[in-house]
PDB file of N, CA, C, O and CB in Angstrom:
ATOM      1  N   UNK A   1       3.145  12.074  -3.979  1.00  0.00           N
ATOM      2  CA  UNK A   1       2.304  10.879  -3.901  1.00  0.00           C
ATOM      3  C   UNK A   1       2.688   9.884  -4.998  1.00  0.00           C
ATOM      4  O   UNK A   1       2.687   8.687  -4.710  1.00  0.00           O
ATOM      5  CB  UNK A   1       0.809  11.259  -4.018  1.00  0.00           C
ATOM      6  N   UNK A   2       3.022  10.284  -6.252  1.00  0.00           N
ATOM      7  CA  UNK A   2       3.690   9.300  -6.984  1.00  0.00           C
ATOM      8  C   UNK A   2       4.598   8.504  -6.478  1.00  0.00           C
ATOM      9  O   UNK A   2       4.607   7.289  -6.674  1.00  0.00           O
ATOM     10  CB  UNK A   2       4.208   9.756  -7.885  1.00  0.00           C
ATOM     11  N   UNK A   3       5.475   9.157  -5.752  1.00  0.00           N
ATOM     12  CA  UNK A   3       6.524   8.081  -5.504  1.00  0.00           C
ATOM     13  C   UNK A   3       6.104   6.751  -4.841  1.00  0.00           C
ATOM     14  O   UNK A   3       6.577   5.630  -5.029  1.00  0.00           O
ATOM     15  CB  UNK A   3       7.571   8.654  -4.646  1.00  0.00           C
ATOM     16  N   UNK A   4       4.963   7.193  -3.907  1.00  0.00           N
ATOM     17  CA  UNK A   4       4.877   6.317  -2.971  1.00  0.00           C
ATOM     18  C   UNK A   4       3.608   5.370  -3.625  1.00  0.00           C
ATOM     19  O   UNK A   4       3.053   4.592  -2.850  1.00  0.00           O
ATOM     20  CB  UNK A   4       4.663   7.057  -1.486  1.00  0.00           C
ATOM     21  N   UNK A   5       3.252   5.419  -4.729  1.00  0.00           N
ATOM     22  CA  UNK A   5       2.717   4.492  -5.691  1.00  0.00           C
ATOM     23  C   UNK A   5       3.636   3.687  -6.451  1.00  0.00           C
ATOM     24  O   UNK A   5       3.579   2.463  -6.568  1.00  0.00           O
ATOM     25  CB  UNK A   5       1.957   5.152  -6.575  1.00  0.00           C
ATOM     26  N   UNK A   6       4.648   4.606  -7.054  1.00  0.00           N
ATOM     27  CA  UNK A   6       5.611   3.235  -7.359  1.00  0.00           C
ATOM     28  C   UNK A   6       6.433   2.757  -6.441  1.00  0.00           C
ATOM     29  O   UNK A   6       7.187   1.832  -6.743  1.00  0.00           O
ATOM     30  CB  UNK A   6       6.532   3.376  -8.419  1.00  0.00           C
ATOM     31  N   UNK A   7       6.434   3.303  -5.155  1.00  0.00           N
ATOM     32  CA  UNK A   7       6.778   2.308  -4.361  1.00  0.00           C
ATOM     33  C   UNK A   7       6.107   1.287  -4.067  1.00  0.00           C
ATOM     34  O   UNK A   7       6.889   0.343  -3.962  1.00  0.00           O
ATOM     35  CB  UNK A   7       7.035   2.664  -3.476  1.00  0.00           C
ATOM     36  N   UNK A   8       4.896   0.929  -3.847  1.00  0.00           N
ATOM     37  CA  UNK A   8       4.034  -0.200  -4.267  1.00  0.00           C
ATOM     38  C   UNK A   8       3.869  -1.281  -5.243  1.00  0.00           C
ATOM     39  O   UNK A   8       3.228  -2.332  -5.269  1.00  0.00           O
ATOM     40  CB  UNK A   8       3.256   0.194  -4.412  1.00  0.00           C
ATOM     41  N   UNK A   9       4.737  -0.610  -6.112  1.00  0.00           N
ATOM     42  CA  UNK A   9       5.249  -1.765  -6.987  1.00  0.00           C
ATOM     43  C   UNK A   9       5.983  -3.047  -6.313  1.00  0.00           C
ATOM     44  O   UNK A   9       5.817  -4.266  -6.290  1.00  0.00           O
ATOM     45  CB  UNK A   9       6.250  -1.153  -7.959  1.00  0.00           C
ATOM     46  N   UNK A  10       6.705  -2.285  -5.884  1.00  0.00           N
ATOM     47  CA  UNK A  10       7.565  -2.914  -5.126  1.00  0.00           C
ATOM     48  C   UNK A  10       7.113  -3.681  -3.610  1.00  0.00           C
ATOM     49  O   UNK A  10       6.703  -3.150  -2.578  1.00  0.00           O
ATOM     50  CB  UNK A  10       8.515  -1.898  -4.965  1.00  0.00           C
ATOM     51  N   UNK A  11       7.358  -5.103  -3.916  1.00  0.00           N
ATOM     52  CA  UNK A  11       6.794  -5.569  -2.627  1.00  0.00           C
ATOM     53  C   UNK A  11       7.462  -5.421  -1.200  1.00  0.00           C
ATOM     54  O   UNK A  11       6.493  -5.369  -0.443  1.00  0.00           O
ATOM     55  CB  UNK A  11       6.612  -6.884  -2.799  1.00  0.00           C
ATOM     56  N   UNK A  12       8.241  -5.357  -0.684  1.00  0.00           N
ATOM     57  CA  UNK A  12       9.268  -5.371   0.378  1.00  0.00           C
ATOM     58  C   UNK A  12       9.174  -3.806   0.348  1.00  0.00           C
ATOM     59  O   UNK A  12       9.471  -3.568   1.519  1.00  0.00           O
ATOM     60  CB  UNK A  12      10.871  -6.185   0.062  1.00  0.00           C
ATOM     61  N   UNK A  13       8.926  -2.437  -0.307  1.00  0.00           N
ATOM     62  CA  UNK A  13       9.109  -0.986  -0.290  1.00  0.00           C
ATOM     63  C   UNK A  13       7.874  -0.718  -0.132  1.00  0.00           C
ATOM     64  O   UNK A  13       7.623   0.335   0.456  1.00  0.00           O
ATOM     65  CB  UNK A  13       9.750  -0.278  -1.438  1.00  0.00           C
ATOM     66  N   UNK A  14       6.687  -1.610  -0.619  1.00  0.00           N
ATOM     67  CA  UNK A  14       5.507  -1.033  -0.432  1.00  0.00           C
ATOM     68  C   UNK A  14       4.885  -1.760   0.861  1.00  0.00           C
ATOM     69  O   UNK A  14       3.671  -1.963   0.831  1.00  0.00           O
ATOM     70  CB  UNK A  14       4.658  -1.133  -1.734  1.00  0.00           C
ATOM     71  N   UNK A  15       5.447  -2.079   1.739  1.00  0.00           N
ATOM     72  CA  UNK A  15       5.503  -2.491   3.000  1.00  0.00           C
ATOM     73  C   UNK A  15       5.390  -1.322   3.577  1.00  0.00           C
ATOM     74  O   UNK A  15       4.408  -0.747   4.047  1.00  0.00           O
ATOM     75  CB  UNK A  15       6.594  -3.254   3.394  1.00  0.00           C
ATOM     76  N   UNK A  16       6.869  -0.926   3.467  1.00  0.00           N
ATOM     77  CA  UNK A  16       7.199   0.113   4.459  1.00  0.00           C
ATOM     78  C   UNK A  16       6.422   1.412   3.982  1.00  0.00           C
ATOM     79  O   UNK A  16       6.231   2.226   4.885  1.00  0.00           O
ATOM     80  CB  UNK A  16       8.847   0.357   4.561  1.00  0.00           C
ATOM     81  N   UNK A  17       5.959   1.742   2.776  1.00  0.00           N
ATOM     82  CA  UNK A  17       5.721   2.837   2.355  1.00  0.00           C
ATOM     83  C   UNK A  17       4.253   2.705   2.900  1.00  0.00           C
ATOM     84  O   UNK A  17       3.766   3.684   3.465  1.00  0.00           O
ATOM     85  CB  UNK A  17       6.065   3.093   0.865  1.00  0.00           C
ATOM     86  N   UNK A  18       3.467   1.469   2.754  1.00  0.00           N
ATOM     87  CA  UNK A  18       1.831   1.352   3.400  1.00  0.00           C
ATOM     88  C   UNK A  18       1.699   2.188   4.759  1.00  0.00           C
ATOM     89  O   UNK A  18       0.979   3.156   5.004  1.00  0.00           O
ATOM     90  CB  UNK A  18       1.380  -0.411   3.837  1.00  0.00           C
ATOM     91  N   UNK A  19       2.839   1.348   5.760  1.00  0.00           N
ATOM     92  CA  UNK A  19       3.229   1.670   6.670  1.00  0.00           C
ATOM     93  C   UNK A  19       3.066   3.104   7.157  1.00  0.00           C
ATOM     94  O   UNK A  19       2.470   3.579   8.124  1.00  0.00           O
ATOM     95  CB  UNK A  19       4.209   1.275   6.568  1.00  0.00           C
ATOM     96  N   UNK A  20       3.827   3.669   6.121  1.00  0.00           N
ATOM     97  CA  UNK A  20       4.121   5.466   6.103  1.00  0.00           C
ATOM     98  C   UNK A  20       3.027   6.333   5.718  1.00  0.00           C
ATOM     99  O   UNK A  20       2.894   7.499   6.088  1.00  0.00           O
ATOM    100  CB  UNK A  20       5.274   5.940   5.007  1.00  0.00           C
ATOM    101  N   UNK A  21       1.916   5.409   4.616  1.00  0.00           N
ATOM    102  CA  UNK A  21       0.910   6.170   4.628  1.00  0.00           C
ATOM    103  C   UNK A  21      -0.302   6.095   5.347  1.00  0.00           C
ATOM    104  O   UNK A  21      -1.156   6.938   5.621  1.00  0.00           O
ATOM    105  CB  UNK A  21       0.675   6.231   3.665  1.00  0.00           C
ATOM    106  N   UNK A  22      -0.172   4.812   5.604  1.00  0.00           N
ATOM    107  CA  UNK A  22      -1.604   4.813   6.744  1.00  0.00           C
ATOM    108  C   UNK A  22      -1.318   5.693   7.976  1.00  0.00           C
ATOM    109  O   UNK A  22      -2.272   6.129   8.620  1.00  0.00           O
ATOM    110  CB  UNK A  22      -1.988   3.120   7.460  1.00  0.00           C
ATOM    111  N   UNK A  23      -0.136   5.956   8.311  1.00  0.00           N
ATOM    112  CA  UNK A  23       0.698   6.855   9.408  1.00  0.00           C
ATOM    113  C   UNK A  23      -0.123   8.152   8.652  1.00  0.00           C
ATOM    114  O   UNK A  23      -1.133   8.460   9.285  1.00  0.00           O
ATOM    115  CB  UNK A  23       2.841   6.823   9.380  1.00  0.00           C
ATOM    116  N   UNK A  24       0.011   8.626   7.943  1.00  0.00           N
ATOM    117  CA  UNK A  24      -0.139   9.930   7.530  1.00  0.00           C
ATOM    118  C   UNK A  24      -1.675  10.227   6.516  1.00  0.00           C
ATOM    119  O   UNK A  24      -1.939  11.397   6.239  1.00  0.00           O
ATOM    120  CB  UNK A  24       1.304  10.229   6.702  1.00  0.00           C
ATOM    121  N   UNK A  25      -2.298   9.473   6.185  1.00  0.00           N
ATOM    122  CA  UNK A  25      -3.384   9.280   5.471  1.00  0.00           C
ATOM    123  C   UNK A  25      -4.529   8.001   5.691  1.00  0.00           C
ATOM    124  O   UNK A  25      -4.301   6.841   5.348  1.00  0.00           O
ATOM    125  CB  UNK A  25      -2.824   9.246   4.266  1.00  0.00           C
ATOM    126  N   UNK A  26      -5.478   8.348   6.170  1.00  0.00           N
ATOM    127  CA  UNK A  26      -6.429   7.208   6.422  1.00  0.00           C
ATOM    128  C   UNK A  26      -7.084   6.622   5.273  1.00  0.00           C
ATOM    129  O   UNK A  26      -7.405   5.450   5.073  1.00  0.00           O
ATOM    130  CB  UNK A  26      -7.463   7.609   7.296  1.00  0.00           C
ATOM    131  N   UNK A  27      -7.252   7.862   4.411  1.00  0.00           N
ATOM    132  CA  UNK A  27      -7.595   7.150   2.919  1.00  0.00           C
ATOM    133  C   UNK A  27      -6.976   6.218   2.114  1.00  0.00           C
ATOM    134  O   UNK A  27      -7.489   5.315   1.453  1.00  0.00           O
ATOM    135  CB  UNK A  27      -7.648   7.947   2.065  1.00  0.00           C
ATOM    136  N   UNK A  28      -5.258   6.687   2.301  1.00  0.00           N
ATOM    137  CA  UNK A  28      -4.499   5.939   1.432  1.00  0.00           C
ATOM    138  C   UNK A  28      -4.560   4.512   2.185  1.00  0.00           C
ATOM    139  O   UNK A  28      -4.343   3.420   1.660  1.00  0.00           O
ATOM    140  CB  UNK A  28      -2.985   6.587   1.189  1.00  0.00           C
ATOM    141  N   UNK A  29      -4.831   4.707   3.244  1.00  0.00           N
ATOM    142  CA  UNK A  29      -4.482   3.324   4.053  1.00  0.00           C
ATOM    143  C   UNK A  29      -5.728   2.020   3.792  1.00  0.00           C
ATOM    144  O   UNK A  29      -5.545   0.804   3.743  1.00  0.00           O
ATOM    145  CB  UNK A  29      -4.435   3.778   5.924  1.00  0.00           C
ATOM    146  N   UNK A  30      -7.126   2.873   3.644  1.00  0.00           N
ATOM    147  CA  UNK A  30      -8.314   1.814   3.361  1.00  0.00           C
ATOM    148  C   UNK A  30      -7.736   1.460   1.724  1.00  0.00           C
ATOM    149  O   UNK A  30      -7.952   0.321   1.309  1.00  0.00           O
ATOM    150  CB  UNK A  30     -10.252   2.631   3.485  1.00  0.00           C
ATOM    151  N   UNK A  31      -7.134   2.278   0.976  1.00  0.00           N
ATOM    152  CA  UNK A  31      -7.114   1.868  -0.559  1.00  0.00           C
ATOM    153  C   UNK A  31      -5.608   0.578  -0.098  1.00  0.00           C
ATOM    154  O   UNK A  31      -5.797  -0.637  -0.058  1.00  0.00           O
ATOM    155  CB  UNK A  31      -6.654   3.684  -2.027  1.00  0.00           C
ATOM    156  N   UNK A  32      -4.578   1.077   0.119  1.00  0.00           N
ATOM    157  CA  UNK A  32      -3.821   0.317   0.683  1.00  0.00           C
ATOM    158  C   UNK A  32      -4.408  -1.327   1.084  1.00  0.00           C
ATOM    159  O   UNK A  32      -4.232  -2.267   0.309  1.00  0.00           O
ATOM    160  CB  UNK A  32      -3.437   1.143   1.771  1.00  0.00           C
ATOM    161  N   UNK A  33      -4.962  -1.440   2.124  1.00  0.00           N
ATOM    162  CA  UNK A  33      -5.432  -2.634   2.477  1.00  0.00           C
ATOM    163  C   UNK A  33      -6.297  -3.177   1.137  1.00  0.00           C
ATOM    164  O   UNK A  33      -5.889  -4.275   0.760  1.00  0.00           O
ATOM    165  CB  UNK A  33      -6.274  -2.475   3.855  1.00  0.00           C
ATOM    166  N   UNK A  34      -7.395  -2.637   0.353  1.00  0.00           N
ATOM    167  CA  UNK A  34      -7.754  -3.261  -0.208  1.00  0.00           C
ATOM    168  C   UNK A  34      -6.736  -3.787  -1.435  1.00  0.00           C
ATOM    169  O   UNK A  34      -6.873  -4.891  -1.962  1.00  0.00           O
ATOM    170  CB  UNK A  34      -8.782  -2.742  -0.345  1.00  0.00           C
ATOM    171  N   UNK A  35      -5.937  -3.049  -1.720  1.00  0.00           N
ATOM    172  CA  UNK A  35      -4.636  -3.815  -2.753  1.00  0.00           C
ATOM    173  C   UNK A  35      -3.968  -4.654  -2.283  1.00  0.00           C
ATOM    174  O   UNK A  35      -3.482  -5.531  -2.996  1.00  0.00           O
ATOM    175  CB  UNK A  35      -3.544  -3.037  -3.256  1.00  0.00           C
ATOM    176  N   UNK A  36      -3.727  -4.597  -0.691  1.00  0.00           N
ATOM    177  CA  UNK A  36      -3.008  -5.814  -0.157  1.00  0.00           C
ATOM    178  C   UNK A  36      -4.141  -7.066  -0.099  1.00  0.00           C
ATOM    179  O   UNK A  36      -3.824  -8.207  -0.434  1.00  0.00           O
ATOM    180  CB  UNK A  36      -2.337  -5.450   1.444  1.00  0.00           C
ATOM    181  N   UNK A  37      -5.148  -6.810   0.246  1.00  0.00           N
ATOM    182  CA  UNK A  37      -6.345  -8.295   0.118  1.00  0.00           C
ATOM    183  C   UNK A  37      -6.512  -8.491  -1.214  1.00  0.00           C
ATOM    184  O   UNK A  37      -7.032  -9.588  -1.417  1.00  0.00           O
ATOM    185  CB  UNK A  37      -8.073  -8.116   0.774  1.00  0.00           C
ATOM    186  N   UNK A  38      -6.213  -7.680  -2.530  1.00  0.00           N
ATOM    187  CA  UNK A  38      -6.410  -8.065  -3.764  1.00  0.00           C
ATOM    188  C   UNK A  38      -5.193  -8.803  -3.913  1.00  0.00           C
ATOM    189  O   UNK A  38      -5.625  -9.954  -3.986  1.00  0.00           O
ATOM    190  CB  UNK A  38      -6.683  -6.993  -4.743  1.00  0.00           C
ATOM    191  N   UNK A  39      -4.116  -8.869  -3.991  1.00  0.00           N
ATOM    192  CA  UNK A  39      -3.011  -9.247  -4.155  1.00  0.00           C
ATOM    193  C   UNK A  39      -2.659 -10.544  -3.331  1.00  0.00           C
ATOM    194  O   UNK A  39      -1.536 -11.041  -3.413  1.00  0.00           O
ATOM    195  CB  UNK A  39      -2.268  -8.197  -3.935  1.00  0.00           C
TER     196      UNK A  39
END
């Protein structure tokens, strides 16, 4: 799971990585969206 936090650093990686976790995690995906509407 780290990785795919600092992949979020990264804008263009934390695309695809959102992508990969809302695929695989519904939690990561509501925290996800709310960092993308914060941002």
């Amino acid at each position: 799971m780290s990785t795919n936090f600092i992949a979020v650093l990264r804008p263009e990686t934390a695309f695809a990585s959102l992508v990969e976790l809302t695929s695989q995690i519904d939690d990561d995906a509501s925290m996800a969206r709310m960092i993308l509407s914060a941002g």
